[in-house]
C-alpha positions in Angstrom: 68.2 -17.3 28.4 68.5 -14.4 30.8 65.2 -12.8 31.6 65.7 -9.0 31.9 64.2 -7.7 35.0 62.9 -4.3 33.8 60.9 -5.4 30.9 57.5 -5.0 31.0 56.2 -7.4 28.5 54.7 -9.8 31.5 51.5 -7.1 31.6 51.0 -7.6 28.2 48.8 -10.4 28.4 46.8 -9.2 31.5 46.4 -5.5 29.8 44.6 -6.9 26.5 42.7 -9.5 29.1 40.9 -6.1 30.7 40.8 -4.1 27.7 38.6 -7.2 26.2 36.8 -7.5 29.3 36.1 -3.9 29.4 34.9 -3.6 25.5 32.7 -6.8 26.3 31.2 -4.7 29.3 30.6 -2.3 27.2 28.4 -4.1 24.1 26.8 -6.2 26.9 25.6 -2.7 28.5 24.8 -1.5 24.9 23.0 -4.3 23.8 20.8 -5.2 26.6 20.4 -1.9 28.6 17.8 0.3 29.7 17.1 1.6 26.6 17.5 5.6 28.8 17.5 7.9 25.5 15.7 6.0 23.6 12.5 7.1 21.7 9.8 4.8 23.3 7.3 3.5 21.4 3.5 5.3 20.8 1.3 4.2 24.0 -1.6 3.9 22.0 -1.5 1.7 18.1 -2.4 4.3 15.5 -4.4 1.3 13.6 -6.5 -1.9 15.2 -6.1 -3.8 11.9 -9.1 -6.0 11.5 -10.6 -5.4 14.8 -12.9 -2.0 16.0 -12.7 -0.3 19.2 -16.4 -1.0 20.9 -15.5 0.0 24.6 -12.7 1.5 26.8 -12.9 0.9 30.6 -10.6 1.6 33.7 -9.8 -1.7 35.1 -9.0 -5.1 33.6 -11.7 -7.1 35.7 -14.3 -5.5 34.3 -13.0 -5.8 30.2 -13.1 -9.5 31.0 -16.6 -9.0 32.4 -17.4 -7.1 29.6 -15.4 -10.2 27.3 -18.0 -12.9 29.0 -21.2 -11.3 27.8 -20.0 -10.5 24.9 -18.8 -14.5 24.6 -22.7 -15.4 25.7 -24.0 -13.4 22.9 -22.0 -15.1 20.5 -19.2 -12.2 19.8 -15.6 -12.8 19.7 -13.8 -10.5 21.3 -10.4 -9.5 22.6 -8.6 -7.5 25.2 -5.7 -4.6 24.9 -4.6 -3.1 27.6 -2.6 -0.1 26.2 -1.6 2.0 29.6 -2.2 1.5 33.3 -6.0 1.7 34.4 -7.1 1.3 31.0 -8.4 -1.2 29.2 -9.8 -1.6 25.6 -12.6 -4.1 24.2 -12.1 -5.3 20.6 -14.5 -7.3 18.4 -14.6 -7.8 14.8 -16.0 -4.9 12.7 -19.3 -7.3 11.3 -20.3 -7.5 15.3 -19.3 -4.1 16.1 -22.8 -3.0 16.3 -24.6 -5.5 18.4 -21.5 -5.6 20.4 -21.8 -1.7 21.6 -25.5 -2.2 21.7 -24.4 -4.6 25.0 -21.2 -2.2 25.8 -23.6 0.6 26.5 -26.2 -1.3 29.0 -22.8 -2.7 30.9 -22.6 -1.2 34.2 -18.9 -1.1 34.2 -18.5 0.8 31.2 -16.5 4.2 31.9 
């Protein structure tokens, strides 16, 4: 069988090879880009579910110093830090009161 020298149908293959690689490129960049355009989420939660707000300081060191006397007292608490250079305290709402009792005589408090 004679092959016909001006037929094209050799790039066939190699055309639908880049157009898949190219639509591939493009999900992949979809999928698990930047997210530029996107609508970011709220910086701050607009509830704390179970937990209560006692204290809000500026660095992270001193809401885990905050944490330990808390702990010594015999208050769980927990950490969020919700934007750079800020930090808030958490503890359940039944020690809320005894906790900001401590928060306000901490000298790290903001």
């Amino acid at each position: 069988m004679p092959i016909n020298a001006g037929s094209l149908h050799f790039l066939v293959g190699p055309a639908i090879a880049f157009v898949v690689l190219g639509l591939l490129a493009f999900f992949m960049r979809w999928a698990f880009g930047s997210g530029y355009g996107r609508e970011r989420p709220p910086a701050v939660p607009a509830e704390d579910g179970l937990l209560t707000l006692i204290a809000t300081l500026s660095r992270r060191e001193s809401a885990l110093a905050l944490r330990a006397v808390l702990s010594d007292a015999g208050i769980r608490s927990t950490i969020r830090i919700p934007a750079p250079h800020r930090a808030d305290v958490l503890v359940f709402p039944e020690d809320a009161e005894r906790a900001r009792t401590l928060a306000a005589i901490f000298p790290g408090r903001e």
